[in-house]
N, C-alpha and C positions, 0 to 999 in steps of 0.2 A: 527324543528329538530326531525328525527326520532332518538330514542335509541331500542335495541334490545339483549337484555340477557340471550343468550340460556347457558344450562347446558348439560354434557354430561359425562358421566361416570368420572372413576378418573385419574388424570394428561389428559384428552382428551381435546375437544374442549371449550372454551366460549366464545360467540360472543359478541362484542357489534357493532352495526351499526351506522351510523354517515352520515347523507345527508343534505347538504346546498338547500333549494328550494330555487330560484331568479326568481322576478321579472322586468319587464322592464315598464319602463314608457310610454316605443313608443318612437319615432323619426320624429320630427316638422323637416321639411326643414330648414337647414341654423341653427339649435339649436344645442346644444352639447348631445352627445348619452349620459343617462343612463342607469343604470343597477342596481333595486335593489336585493340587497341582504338580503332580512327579515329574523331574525332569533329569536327563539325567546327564546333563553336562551345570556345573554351579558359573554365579556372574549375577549380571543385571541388566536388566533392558536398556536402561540409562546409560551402560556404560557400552554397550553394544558396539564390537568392534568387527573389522572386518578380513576373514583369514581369507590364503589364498587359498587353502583345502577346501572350506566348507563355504566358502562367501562370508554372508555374514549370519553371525551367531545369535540369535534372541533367546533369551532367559529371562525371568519374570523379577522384575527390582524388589526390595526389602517393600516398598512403597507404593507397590502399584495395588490395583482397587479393580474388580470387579462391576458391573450392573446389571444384575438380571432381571427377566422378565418372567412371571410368576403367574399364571391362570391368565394368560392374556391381559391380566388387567391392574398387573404391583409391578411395580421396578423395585427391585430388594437392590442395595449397596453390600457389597459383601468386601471387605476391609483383609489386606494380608496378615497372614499371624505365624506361628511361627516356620518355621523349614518352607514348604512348599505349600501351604494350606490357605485358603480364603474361608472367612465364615460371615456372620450372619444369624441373630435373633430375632427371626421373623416374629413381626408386629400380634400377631393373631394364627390362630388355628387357621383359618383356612389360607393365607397365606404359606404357611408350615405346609397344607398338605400339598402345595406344588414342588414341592421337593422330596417329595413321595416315589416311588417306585410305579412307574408307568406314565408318568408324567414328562411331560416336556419343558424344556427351560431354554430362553434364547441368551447369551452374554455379551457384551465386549468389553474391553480392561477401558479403565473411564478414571485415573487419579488425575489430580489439581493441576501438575502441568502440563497435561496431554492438549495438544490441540480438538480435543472430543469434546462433545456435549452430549447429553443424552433428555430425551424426552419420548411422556407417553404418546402413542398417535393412533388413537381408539382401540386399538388389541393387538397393533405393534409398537416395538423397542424402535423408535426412531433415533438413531445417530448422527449427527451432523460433525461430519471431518474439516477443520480450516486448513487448508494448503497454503494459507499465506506465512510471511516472518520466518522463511526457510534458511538457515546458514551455510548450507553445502556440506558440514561435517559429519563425518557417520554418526557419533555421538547423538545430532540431534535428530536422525532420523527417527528413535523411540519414540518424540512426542503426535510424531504423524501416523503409527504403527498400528492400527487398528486392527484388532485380531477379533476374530467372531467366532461363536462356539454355540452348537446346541444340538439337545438330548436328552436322557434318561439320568437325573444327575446321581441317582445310586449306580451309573455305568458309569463307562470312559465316556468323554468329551472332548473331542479335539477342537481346538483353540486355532483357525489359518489366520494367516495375513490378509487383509483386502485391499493393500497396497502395491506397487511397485515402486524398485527401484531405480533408477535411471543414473548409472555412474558414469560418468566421462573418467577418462586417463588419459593427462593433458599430459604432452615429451614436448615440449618446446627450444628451439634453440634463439628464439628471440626471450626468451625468459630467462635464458641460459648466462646470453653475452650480455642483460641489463645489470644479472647481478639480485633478480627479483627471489623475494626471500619467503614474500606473503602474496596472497591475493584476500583484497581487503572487499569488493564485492564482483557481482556478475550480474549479467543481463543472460539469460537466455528464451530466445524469439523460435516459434514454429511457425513456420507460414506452409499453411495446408494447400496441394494443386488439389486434392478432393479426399476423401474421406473423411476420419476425421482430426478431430485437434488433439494435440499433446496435454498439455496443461492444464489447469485449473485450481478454479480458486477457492472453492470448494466441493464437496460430496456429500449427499442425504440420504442415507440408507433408509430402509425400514423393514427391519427385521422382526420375523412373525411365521404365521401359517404360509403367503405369503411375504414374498423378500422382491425389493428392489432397489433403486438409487437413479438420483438424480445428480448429474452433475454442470456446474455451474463452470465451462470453460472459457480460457484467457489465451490468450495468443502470445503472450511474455509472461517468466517468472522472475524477480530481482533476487540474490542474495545478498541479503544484507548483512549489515554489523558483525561482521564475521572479520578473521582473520586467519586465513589456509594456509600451511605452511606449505612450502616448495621448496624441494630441496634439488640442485644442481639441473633445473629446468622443467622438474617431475613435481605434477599434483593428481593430488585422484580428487573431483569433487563428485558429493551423493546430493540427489534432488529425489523427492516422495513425488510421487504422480499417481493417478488414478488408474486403474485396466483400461487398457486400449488396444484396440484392433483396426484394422485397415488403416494403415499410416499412411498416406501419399504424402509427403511434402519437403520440406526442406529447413533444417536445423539451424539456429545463427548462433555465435559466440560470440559476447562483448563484455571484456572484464577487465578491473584495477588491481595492478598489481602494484607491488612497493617495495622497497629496497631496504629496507630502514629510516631512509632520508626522506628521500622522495617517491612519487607514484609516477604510473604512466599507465595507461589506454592501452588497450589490444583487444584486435580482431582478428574471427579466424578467416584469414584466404580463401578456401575452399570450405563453402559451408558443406553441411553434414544432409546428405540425401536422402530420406526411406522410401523405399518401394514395397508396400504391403508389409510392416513392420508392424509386431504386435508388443506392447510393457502385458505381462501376464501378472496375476496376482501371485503373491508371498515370491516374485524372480527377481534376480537383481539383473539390468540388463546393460552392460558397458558399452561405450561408445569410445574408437579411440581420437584423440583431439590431436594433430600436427597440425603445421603449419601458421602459428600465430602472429601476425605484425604489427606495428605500433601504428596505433589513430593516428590518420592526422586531422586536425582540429586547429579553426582558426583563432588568435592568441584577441581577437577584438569580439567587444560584446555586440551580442546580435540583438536587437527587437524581436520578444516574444520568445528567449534566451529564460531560463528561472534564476533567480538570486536563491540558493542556499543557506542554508542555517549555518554554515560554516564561514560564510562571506565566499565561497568562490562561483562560478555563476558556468551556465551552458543550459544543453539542452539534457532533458530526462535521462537519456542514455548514457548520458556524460557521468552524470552522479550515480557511480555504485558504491559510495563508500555511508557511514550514517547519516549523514548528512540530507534533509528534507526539505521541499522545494518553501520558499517563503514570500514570495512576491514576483511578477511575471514586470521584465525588463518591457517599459516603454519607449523609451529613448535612451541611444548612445553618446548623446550631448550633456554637458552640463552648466549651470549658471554663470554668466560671465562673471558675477562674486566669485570668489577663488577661495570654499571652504577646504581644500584637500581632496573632493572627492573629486575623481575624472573618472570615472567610466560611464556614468548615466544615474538613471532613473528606475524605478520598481515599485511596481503597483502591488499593494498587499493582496493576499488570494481571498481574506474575508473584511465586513463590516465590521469598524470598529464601533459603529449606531446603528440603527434603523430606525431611529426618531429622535432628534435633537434638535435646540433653534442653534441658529449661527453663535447669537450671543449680545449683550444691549448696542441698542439703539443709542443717537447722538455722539455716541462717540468713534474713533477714528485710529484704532490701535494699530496696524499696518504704516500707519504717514505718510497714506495715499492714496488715493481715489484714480480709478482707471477708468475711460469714458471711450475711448476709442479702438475701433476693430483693431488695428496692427498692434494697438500695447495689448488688447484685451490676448493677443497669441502671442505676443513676445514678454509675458510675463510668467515668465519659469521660473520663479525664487520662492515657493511656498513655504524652505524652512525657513527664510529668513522673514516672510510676518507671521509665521507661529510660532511667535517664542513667549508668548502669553500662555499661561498655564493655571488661569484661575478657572475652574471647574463652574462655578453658580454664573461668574459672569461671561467667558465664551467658552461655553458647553462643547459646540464642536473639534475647536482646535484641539481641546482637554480629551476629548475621546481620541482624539488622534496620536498627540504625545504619549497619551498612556498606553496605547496598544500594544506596549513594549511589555505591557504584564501578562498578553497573551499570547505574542510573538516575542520573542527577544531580539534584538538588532543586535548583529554580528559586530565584534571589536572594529572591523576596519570601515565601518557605516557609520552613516549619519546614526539621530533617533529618526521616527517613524512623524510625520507632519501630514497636517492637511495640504492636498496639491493646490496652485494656484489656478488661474484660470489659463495660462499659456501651457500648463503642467493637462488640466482635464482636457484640452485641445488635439497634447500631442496622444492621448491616451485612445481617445476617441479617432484620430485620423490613423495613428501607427499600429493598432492593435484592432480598433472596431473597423479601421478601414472605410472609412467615411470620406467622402473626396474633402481636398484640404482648402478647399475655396468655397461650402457648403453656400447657401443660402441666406444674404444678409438681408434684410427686412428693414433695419434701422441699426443706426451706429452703437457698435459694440455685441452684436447680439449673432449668433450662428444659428439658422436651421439645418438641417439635414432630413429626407423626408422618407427615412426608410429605419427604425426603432427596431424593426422585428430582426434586418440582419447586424446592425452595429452591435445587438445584444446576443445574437449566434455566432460572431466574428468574435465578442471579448469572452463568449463563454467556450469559449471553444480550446481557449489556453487555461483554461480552470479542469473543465470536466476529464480530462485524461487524467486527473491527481487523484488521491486517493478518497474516497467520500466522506464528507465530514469536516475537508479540509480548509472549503474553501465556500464563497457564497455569488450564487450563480447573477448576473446581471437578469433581471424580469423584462416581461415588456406585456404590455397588457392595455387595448385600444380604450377600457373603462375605468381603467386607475391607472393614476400617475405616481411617480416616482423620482426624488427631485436628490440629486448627490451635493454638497457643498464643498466650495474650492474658498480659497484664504483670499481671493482678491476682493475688495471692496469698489462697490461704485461710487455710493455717496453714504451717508451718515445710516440710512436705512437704510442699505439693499446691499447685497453681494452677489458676485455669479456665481452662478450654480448649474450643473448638468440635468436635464430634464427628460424623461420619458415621458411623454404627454399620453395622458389618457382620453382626452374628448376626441378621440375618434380618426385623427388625424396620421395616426402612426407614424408621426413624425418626433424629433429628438433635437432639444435645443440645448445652446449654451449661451446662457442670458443671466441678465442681473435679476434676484427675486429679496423681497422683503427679509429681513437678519431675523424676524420673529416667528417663520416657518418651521416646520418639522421636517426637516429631511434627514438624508444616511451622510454617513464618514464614511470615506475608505481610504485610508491612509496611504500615503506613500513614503520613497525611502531612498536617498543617495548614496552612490559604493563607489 
């Protein structure tokens, strides 16, 4: 194993390098392939820790796994066995004779929890790297370590890195006087004045005759679900990053630390500045972090603020700890009924339907019919008429209560209800940004005549989340699209949110037939 320890001015570069050489034993007809791997320091890539002699140290774990690339056109799995060895009983001769002497073979280590995937890509070894779900610990840097090798496998094979490391060493004396004992997540932000980005959120190689990669960059990376130990103001955090050259820009720091008790917000004073700054492949490159001070951050809920999986609420940057965003704050008011909850309202990030009726006709289960513009907006109490939970006969509200099987509502919340119509009002004016006097036509009924930005305005606090998480507001001049609110007009009809499709690009909130198909999108008081 080679190691390698360059210095280079202050907070700049320090290398350490890390290469696996392997050996192959040859390939007997009709035998099972080897592959040694001699190394000559013992350990585990998993366990992979960080010296100040050599940097950090990689060694091949009990469990890690090979995939090679075979006559251009097999990815062989080749499994650890025992001391330093990978094998492999290719499928068929001719697969056998790419492990032959004159032959080339491409690899990279690819076991179950590596963030790797491997696939064929017509006559290259295609790898695809996730950079996401990073903790900061040296530990979990193995599963980002993507080491690549290729050769003659009766020769040596050396095995590099195609990553970087990027370690901060945070001395803090605001970390110092809290008392902070962990840091439980991190934000770190590069904003580029030109060159290019830092981060990313994946990598696509394709290694073969030849070799490339694609990389998929992000502007922030979180650490999550971590918990860093700090001891008397001192942390080292490690981030995996892709090769990069020409850095122009400028570094941000924003992370939770915690005491044992309690937590608290910091930022770094003086963000962190590159000028022509390169992350090299298989270096570790330190940055040093002074300078940290407490967030400050306003103790009232903002509009457009995220409610938490944990019940606490702010903006994205706020939540570095596990805790995942669950519904986008409409309103900081809440029901003059007096359930417990006072800070507001939150809108769920997805559909609990996309086709349901309201629920039968004639009857009147609310205990009231609302006919008029000023009740049709001052009626904010949607949990207290969905407390009907019968599924066959009001479908929608049932979609809404239960959404709790796909979100869970935080101990200190309501459950998850259909909003009313003063509740889809203030969603539409606080969040779509719809003027709040819209267009009345007749008693009880809102237009508004611009659909395309009310639904660019609500989706605009969705799509920064993470994909999958949530379900984007449509708008489309040829199909409509109708949301359902818990306020009743009369014995048939309910208001409901409308995206109008005949053409009009316009967006109402009006009474429609309880026998309709429309969506749920639940909300939710804290």
């Amino acid at each position: 194993m080679k190691k390698i320890y360059l210095f280079a001015g202050v907070a700049a570069m320090m290398l350490a390098s890390c290469s696996t050489e392997e050996q192959s034993n040859g390939y007997i007809a009709g035998s099972k392939v080897i592959l040694n791997a001699s190394l000559p320091n013992s350990g585990t890539r998993i366990n992979e820790a960080a010296s100040d002699t050599y940097g950090l140290v990689t060694n091949w774990s009990s469990d890690d796994s090979l995939d090679v690339l075979v006559n251009t056109n097999t990815i062989v799995p080749m499994t650890k066995s025992t001391g330093n060895t990978f094998t492999a009983t290719p499928a068929n001769t001719t697969v056998a004779d790419g492990f032959n002497a004159g032959k080339t073979i491409y690899g990279v280590n690819n076991k179950s929890t590596d963030k790797i995937t491997t696939a064929l890509n017509g006559s290259l070894l295609k790898a695809t790297l996730d950079f996401t779900g990073q903790d900061g610990t040296v530990s979990n840097l193995s599963k980002y370590d993507l080491m690549y090798g290729k050769g003659d496998p009766t020769g040596n094979i050396t095995f590099n890195h195609k990553i970087c490391v990027l370690r901060l060493d945070i001395n803090s004396d605001a970390l110092r006087t809290d008392g902070i004992t962990g840091i439980t997540g991190m934000k770190l932000k590069y904003v580029a004045s030109t060159g290019t980005p830092l981060f990313a959120s994946q990598e696509v190689y394709n290694f073969g005759a030849i070799c490339d990669s694609t990389i998929t960059s992000v502007d922030s990376i979180y650490l999550n679900n971590t918990n860093i130990t700090v001891a008397n103001g001192k942390v080292t955090v490690y981030v995996a990053v892709p090769h990069r050259q020409n850095l122009f820009g400028t570094l941000y720091v924003h992370l939770k630390g915690s005491n044992g008790t309690t937590s608290q917000l910091y930022d770094l004073t003086n963000a962190i500045s590159m000028s022509n700054a390169r992350m090299l492949m298989s270096t570790v490159h330190p940055l040093t972090v002074t300078g940290l001070s407490r967030t400050t951050r306003t103790v009232n809920v903002g509009v457009g603020d995220y409610l938490f999986s944990d019940g606490t609420w702010g903006s994205l940057v706020d939540n570095l700890g596990s805790a995942q965003p669950i519904a986008v704050v409409f309103s900081n008011k809440t029901s003059s009924i007096n359930y417990g909850w006072t800070h507001g309202y939150a809108m769920a990030l997805k559909n609990a339907s996309t086709s349901v009726i309201w629920g039968s006709t004639e009857t009147n289960p609310t205990g009231t019919f609302i006919t008029t513009t000023p009740a049709v907006i001052a009626d904010k109490d949607g949990h207290n008429h969905a407390v009907y939970t019968n599924s066959s006969t009001y479908p929608a509200s049932y979609a809404a209560i239960t959404y709790t099987s796909t979100v869970a509502a935080p101990s200190n919340t309501s459950s998850w209800f259909l909003p009313s119509s003063g509740q889809w009002y203030d969603i539409l004016v606080n969040l779509g940004k719809m003027s709040a006097t819209g267009y009345v036509d007749r008693v009880g009924w809102f237009y508004w005549g611009d659909q395309a930005a009310c639904g660019s305005n609500l989706n605009a606090y969705l799509t920064p989340l993470t994909p999958g998480t949530y379900d984007t507001f449509p708008w489309n001049n040829n199909i409509s699209y109708g949301y359902w609110s818990s306020t009743e007009s009369d014995l048939h009809s309910v208001y409901s949110v409308m995206f109008y499709g005949n053409g009009s690009g316009c967006i109402g909130l009006g009474s429609f037939p309880k026998s309709e198909y429309y969506r749920v999108r639940p909300v939710i008081a804290f």
